[in-house]
C-alpha positions as CSV (number, residue, x, y, z in Angstrom):
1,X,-51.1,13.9,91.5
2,X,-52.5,15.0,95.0
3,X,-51.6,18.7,94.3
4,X,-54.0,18.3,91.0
5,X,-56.8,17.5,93.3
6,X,-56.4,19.2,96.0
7,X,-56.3,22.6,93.6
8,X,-59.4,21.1,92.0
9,X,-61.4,20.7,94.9
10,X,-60.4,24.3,96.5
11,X,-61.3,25.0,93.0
12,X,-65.2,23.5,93.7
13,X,-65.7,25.1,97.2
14,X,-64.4,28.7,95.6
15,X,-66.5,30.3,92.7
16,X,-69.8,28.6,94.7
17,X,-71.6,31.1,92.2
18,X,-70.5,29.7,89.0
19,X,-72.5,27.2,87.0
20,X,-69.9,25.1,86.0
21,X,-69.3,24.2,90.2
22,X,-72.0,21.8,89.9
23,X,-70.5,19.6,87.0
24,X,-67.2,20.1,88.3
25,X,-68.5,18.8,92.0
26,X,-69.9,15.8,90.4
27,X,-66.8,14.6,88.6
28,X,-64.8,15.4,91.4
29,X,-67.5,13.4,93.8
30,X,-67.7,10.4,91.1
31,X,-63.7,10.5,90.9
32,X,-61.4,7.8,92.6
33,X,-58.8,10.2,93.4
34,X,-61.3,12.4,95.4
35,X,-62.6,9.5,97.4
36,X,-58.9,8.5,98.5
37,X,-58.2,11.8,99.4
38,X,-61.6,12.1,101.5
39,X,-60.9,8.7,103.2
40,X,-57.9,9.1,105.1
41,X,-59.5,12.6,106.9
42,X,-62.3,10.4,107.3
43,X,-60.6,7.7,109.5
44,X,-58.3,10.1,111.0
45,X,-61.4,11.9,112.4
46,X,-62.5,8.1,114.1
């Protein structure tokens, strides 16, 4: 789900003081779902 995501990465660039931002940046970095929702901004930008 895109909405899942999107909440979870709003959720990494919020609390930036936390700890657990790190891991959670990571696994949302390594993740598929992240990556397909980075690429089309990326190729709209070209």
């Amino acid at each position: 789900t895109p909405t899942l995501i999107y909440k979870r990465a709003i959720t990494v660039v919020t609390p930036a003081h936390a700890p657990e931002t790190a891991s959670v940046l990571l696994d949302a970095e390594t993740s598929p779902d992240f990556v397909r929702l980075y690429t089309p901004r990326t190729r709209k930008g070209r």
